[in-house]
C-alpha positions in Angstrom: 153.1 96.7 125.2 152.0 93.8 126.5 150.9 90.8 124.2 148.1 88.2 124.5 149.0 84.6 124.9 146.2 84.0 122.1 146.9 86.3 119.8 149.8 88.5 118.1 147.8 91.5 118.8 148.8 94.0 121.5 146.7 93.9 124.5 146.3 97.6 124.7 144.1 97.6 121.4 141.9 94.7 122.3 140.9 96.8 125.6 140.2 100.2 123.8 138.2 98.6 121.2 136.4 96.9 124.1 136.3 100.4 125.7 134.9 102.1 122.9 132.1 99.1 122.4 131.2 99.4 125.7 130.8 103.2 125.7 128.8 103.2 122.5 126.4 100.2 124.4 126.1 103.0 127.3 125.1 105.7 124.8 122.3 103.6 122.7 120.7 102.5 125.9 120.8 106.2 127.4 119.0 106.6 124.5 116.1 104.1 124.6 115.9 105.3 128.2 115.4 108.4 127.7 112.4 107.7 124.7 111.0 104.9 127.1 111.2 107.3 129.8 109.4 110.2 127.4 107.0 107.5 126.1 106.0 106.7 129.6 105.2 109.7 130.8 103.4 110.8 127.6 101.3 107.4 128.2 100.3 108.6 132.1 100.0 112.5 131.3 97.6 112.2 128.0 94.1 110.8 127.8 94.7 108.6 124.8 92.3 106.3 122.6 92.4 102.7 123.0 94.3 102.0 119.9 96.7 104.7 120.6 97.3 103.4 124.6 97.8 98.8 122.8 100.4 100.7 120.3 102.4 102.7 122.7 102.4 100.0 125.0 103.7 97.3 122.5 106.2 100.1 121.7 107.3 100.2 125.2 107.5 96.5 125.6 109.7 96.6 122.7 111.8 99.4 124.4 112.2 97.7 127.6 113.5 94.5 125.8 115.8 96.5 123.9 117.1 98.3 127.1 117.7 95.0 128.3 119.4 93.7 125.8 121.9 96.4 125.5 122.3 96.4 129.5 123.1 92.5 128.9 126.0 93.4 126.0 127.5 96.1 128.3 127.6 93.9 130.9 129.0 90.9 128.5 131.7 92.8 126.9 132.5 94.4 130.6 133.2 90.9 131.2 135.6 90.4 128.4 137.2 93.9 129.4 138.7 92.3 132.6 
């Protein structure tokens, strides 16, 4: 095994531990796709009240910024990765 210049930690360990971040990134924003994606179409199919159609779309603002944010980390720790 290869070492780091930084550190006295093997290389090999620093990658699967980004590995394994990265993965679990990909599975929480699979996630908040698929409820966004749910939420959406549960929005467009059902005639809902007012107050029901401001809360669900706060809640999907919310959900697109979270979706973001994890597509930013992924993307950040892909980074790292290389």
């Amino acid at each position: 095994m290869e070492k780091s210049k930084k550190s006295k930690a093997p290389k090999k360990a620093k990658d699967s531990a980004l590995t394994i971040k990265i993965a679990a990134m990909q599975l929480k924003q699979k996630e908040v796709s698929r409820v966004l994606q749910l939420k959406h179409e549960i929005l467009i199919k059902s005639e809902v009240s007012y107050l029901e159609y401001i809360e669900m779309r706060s809640e999907l603002e919310r959900l697109n910024t979270l979706r973001e944010t994890f597509t930013r980390r992924v993307e950040k720790l892909k980074q790292q990765a290389k």
